[in-house]
C-alpha positions in Angstrom: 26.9 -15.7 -36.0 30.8 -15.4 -35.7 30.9 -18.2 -33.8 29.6 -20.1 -36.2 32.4 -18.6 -38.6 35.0 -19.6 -36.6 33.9 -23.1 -36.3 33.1 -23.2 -40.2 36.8 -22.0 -40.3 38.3 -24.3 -37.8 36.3 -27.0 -39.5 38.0 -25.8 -43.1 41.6 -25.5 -41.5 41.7 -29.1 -40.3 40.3 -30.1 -43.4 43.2 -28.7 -45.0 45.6 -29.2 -43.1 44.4 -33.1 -42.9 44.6 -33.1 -46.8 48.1 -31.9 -46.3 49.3 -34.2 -43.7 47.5 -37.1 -45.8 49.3 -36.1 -48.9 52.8 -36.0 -46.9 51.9 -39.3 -45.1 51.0 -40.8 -48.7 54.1 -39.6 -50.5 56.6 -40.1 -47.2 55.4 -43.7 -47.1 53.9 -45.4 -49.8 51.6 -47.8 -47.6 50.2 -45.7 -44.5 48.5 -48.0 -41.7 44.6 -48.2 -42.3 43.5 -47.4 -38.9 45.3 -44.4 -38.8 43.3 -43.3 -42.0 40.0 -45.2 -40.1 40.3 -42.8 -37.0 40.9 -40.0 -39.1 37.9 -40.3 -41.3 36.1 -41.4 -37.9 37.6 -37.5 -36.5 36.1 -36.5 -39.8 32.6 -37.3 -39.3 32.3 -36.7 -35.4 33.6 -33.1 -36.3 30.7 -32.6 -38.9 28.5 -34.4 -36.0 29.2 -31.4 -33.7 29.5 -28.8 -36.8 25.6 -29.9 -37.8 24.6 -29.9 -33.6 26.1 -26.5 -33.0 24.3 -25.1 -36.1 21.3 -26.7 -34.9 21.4 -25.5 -31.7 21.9 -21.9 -32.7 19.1 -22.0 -35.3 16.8 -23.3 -32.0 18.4 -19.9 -30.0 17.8 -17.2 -32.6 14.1 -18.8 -32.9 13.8 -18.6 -28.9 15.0 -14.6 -29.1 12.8 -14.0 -31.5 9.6 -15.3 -29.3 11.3 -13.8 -26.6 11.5 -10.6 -28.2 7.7 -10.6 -29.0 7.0 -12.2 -25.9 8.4 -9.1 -24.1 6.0 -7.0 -26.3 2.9 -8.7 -25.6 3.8 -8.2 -21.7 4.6 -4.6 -22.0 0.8 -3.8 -24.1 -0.7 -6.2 -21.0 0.7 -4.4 -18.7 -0.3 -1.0 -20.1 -3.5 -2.2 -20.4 -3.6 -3.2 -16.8 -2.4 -0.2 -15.5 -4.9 1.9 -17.8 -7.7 -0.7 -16.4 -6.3 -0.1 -12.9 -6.8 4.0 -13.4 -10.1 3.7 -14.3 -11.5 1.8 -11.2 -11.1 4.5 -8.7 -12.4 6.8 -11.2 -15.8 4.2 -11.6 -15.9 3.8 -7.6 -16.2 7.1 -6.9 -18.7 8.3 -9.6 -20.6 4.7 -8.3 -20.4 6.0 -4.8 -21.2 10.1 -5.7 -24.8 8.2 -8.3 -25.8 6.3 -5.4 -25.6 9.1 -2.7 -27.5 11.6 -4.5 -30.1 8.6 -5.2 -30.0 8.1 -1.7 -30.5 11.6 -0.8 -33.2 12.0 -3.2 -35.2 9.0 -1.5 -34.7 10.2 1.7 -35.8 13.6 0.4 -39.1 12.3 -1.3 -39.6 10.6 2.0 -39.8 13.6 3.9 -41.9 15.7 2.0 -44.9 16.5 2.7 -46.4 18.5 0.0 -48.0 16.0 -2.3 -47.7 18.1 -6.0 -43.9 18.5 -5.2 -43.4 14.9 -3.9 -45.2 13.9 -7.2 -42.2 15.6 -9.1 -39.2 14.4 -7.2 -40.9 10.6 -7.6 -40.9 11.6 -11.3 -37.2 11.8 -11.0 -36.4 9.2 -9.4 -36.4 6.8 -12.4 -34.0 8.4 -14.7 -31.1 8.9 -11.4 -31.8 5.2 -10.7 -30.8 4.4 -14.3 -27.8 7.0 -13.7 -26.4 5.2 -10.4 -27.2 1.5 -12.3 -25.2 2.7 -15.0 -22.3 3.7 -12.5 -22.7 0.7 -10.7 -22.1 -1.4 -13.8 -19.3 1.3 -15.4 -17.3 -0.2 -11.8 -18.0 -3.6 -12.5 -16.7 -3.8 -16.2 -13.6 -1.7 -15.2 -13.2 -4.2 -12.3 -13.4 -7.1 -14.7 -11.2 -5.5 -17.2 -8.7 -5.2 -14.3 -8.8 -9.0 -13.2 -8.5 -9.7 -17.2 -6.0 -8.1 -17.8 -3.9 -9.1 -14.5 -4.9 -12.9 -15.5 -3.8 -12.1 -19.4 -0.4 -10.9 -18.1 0.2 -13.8 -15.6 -0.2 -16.3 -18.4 2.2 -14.6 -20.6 4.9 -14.7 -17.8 4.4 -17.8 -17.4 5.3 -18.4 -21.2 8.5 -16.1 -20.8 9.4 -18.1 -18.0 9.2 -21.1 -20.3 10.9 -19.5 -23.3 13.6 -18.5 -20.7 14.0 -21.9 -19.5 14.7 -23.2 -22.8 16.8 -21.1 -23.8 18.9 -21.5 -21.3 19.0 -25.4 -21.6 19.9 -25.0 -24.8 23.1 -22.4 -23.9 24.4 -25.3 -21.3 23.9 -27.7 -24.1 
């Protein structure tokens, strides 16, 4: 912003001061040569060339910060998110792991038994710790999957601050 004040100023002083020098020129000599008042109107519009690019060009890098700015907030929720995702899937592994061993046991226990009224029970069992270790099984899948999502969502999302950063510095060696 103040540099676009001091050119806006510069701009304004040269202005001036060209008024000036044309208003000494025109009373010091009564006929001043025309290319001298060509090239200066030529200076004239060249400087508002680079007055309207410079403006132009700082519009484009305030509207890069900004994206930058909420670029940088979409990253940090991803990466939250991932690292929330990322807690949960030792959590699921081992309560996958602990379902399936005491299905396992059970199995191995129903296989051993001999009494047949007692068997008849633990096989009456069996059905809702099956569901129980199914439901672990898939709790470590989703969290799994949530992890990859996540890790994908915030690879694409550097990859667009890469790109806003790229810009953005083209247009600062502009």
């Amino acid at each position: 912003m103040t540099t676009r004040v001091v050119i806006v100023l510069s701009v304004c002083t040269f202005g001036i001061g060209l008024a000036g020098a044309i208003g000494l020129g025109a009373q010091s000599a009564t006929s001043a040569p025309e290319a001298t008042c060509a090239a200066l109107v030529g200076e004239m519009r060249q400087l508002r060339v680079a007055l309207e690019d410079s403006s132009k060009n700082q519009t484009q890098i305030q509207a890069l910060a900004v994206y930058l700015s909420a670029e940088q907030s979409r990253m940090v929720q991803l990466s939250n998110r991932l690292d929330a995702a990322r807690a949960e899937v030792p959590v699921a592994t081992e309560r996958a792991r602990e379902m399936a061993a005491a299905l396992a046991h059970a199995q191995s226990e129903i296989a051993t038994m001999t009494e047949v009224t007692v068997r008849q029970e633990m096989e009456a069992g069996l059905p809702p710790l099956k569901r129980k270790a199914d439901e672990a099984a898939a709790a470590e899948l989703a969290a799994r999957n949530r992890e990859i999502e996540f890790r994908a969502a915030l690879q694409t999302e550097e990859a667009r601050w890469t790109d806003l950063i790229q810009r953005l510095e083209a247009l600062v060696r502009k």
